[in-house]
C-alpha positions in Angstrom: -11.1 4.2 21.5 -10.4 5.3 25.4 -13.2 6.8 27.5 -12.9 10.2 26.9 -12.8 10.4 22.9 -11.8 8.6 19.9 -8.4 9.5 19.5 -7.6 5.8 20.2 -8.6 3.2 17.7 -9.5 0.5 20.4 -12.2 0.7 23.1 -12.0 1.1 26.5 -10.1 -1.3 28.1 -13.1 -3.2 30.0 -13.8 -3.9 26.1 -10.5 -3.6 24.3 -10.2 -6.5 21.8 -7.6 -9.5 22.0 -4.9 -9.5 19.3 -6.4 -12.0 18.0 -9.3 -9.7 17.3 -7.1 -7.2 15.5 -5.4 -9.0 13.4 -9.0 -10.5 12.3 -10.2 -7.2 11.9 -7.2 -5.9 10.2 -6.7 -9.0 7.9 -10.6 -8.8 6.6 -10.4 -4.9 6.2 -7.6 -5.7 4.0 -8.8 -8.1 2.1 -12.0 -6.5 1.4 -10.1 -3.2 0.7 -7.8 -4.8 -1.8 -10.0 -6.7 -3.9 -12.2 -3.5 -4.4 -9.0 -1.3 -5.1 -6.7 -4.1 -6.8 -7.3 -2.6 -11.0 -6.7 1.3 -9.7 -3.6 0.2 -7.6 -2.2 -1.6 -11.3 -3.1 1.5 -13.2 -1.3 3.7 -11.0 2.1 1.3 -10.8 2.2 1.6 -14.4 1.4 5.4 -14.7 4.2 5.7 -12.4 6.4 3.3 -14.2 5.8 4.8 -17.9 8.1 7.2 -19.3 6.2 10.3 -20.5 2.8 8.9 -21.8 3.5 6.8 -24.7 1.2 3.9 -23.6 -1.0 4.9 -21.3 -2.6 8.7 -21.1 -4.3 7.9 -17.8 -5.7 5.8 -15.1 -8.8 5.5 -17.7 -6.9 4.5 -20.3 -5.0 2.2 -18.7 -7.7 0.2 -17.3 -9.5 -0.1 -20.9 -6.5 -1.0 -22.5 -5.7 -3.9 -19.8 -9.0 -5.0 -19.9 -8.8 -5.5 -24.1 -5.4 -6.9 -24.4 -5.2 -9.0 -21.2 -8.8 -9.3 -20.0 -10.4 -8.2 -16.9 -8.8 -10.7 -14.5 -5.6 -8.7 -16.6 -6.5 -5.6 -13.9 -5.9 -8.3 -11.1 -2.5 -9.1 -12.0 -0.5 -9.7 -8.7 -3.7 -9.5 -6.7 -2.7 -13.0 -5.6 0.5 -11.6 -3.6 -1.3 -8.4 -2.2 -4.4 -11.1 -0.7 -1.8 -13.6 0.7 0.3 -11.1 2.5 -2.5 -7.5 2.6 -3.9 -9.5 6.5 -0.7 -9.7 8.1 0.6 -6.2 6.7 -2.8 -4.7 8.0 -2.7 -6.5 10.9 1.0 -5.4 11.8 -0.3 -1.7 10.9 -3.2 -1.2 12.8 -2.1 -3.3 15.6 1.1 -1.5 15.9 -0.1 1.8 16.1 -2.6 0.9 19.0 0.2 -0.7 20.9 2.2 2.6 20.3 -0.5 4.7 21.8 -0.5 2.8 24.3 2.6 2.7 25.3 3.3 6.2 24.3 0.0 8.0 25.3 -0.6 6.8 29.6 -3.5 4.6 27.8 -4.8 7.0 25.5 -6.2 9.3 27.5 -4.9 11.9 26.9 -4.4 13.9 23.3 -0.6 14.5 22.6 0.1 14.9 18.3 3.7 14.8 19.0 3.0 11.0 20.5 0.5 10.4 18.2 2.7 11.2 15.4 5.7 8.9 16.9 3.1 6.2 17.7 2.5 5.8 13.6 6.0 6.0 13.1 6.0 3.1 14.9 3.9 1.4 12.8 5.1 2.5 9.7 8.7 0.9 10.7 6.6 -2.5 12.1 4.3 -3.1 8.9 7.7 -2.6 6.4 8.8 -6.0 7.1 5.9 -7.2 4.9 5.2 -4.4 2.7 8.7 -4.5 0.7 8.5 -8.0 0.0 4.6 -7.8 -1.1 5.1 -4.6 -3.3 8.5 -5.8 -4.4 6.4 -8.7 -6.0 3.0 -7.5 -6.8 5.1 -4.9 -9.0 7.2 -7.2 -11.3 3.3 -8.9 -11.8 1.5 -5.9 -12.6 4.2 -4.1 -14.5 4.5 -6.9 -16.7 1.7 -6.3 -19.0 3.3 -3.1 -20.1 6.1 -4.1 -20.7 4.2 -6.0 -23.9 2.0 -3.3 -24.8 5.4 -1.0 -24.7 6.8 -3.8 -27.2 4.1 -4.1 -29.0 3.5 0.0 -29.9 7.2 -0.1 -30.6 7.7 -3.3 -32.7 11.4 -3.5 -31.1 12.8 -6.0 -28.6 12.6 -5.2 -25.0 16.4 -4.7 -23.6 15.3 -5.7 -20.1 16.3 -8.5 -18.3 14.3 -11.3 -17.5 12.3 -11.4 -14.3 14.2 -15.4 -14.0 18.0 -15.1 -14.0 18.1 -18.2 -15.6 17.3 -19.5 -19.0 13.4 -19.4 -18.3 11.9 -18.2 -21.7 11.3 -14.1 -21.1 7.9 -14.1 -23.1 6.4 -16.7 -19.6 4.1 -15.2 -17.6 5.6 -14.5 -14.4 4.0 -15.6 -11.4 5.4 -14.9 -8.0 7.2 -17.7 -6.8 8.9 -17.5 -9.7 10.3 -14.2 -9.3 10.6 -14.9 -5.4 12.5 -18.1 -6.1 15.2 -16.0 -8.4 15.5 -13.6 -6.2 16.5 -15.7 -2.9 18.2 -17.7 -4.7 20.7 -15.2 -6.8 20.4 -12.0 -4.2 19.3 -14.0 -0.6 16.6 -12.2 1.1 18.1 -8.6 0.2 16.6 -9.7 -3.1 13.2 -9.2 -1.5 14.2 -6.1 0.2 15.0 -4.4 -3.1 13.9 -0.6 -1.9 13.7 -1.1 1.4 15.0 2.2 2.6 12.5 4.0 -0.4 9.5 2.0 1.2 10.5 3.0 4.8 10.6 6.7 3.2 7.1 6.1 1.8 5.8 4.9 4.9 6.5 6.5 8.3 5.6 9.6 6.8 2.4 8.0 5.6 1.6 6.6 9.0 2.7 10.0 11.0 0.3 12.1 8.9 -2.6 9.0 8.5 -3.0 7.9 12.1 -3.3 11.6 13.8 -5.5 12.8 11.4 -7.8 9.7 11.6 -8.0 10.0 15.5 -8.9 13.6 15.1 -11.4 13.9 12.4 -12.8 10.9 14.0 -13.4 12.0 17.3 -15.4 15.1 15.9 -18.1 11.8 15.3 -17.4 10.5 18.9 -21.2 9.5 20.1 -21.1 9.7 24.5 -24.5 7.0 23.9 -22.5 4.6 22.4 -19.1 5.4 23.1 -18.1 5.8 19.8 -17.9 7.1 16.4 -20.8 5.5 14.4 -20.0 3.3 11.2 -20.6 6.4 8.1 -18.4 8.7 10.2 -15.0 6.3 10.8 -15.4 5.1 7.3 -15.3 8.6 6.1 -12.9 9.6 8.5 -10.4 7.1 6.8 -10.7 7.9 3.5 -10.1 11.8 4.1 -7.0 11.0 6.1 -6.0 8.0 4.1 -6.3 10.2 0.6 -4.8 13.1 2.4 -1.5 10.9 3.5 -1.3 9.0 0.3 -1.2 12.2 -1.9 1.5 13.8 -0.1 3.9 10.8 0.0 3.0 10.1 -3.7 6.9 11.3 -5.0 8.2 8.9 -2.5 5.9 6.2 -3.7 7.0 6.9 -7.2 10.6 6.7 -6.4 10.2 3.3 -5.1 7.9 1.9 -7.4 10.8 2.9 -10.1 13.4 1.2 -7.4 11.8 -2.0 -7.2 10.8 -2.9 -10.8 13.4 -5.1 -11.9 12.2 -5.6 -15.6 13.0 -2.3 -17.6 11.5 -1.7 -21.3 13.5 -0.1 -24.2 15.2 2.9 -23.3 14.0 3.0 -19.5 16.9 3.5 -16.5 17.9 1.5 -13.8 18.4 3.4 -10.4 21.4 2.5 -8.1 19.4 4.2 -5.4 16.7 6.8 -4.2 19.0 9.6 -4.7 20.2 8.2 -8.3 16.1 7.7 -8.8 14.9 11.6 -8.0 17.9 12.9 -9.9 16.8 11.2 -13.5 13.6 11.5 -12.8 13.8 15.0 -12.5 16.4 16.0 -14.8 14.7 13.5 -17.5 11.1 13.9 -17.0 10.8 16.9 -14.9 9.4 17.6 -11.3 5.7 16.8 -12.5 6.8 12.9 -12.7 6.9 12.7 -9.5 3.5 13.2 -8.6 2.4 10.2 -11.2 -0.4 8.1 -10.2 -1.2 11.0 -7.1 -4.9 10.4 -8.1 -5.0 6.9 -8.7 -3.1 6.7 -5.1 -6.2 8.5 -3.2 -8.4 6.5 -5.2 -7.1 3.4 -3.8 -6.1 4.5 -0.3 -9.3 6.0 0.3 -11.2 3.3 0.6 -8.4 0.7 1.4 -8.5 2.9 5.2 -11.9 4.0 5.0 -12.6 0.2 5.1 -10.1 -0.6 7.2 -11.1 1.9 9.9 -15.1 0.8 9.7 -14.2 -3.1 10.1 -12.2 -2.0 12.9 -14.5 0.0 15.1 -17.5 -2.5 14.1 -15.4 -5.4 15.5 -15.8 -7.9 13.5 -12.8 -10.0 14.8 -14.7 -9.8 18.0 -17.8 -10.8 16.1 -16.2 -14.0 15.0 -14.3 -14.8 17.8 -17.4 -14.9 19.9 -19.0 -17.6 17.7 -16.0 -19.9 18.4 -17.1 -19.1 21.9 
């Protein structure tokens, strides 16, 4: 934060932390974040996934029936992926957008939304090079279990390909090496980059509308004792902006969810691209499909920033690294 408000998200700069301190910060606020949010964020990739609703008639539903047929560490499918990879992405994000303002803003000092906007268009551009990858993976593992309980209410075989290209038994769990493997080694790294452009769609207009209306509703907590905004007030500050952003990119998030998941269940479409993707979806399931999993979205990316945002301006990578001191 600079020294006027808390339109920044970094102190002053006689106390701005290192990058190492950011990344810290960002890579626990992730990692906390996801493990809380990990069975909503499954719930809503196959809500958004489903045709119609012949498996699942809600987030509530889903969950209960993942947690009978597969268990609960079921609702943590692909949470593996998302915890390797959540610190970097978070780190990239929230460092990103700092560096932007920065750059962008003389230091922060003074309030511009045009910059501010630009400046998380910066970071929504930075933190892609890890998000498509993660998401193209965490979705082939969540979506997987389904895919049985699609086979399963319809008795018939699945005409979806296999997650391996190979002659890998389709009934296997996948697990993501597997499916990273097979995709490098049949499609290179574009394999890994399946919906890149829909995820670059999804985010840069998630980080213009996040990170300005975070600085903003957060400097209306700006304490002149302390210097900032106290723990209660960034926390909440992140979830309003982070449910607010998340809901209004929810059609692009659909579209790319549908993009990426390579195994398709009887009768489902494959998409040769976001246009293709928003045309049958509308036509086939109308204009309502596109705001799938919306709830389940500010569910998970309320808290997820809300988190993120309190670890942040409590400094806990500055914590740590002063015990190393």
């Amino acid at each position: 934060m600079s020294k006027q408000d808390l339109s920044h998200s970094v102190p002053p700069s006689s106390s701005r932390p290192s990058v190492t301190a950011k990344l810290i910060n960002g890579g626990v606020a992730g990692l906390v974040g996801v493990t809380c949010v990990f069975p909503i964020d499954l719930a809503k990739t196959r809500l958004q996934n489903q045709h119609g609703k012949d498996i699942y008639k809600g987030m509530i539903d889903c969950l209960m029936k993942t947690a009978r047929a597969e268990g609960f560490l079921g609702m943590y499918r692909g949470a593996a992926v998302n915890l390797t990879l959540v610190t970097p992405e978070k780190a990239i994000k929230l460092a990103a957008n700092d560096f932007f303002r920065q750059l962008l803003m003389e230091d922060g000092m003074q309030r511009n939304l045009k910059m501010e906007m630009l400046a998380g268009c910066g970071a929504g551009i930075c933190q892609v090079v890890v998000t498509c990858p993660m998401e193209m993976l965490k979705i082939q593992l969540q979506d997987a279990g389904r895919l049985v309980h699609r086979q399963g209410a319809a008795s018939a075989p699945s005409s979806s390909r296999s997650y391996t290209m190979g002659s890998a038994s389709t009934h296997k769990r996948p697990s993501a090496t597997l499916i990273a493997w097979e995709l490098l080694r049949t499609q290179g790294l574009a394999g890994l980059y399946r919906g890149l452009g829909a995820t670059l769609l999804r985010d840069i207009p998630f980080s213009v509308i996040y990170f300005p209306l975070f600085a903003n509703l957060n400097k209306l907590g700006f304490n002149e004792s302390t210097g900032k905004a106290s723990f209660a007030h960034s926390f909440m500050s992140g979830c309003v902006a982070g449910s607010i952003a998340a809901v209004t990119v929810t059609p692009l998030d659909v579209l790319k969810t549908r993009i990426q998941t390579l195994k398709k269940g009887l009768g489902e479409d494959s998409y040769s691209g976001i246009t293709d993707c928003a045309r049958k979806l509308w036509i086939q399931e109308g204009p309502s499909a596109l705001m799938k999993g919306a709830g389940c979205r500010a569910l998970v990316i309320a808290p997820l920033f809300g988190i993120a945002q309190g670890v942040y301006f409590i400094g806990i990578g500055e914590r740590i690294l002063k015990c190393f001191e």
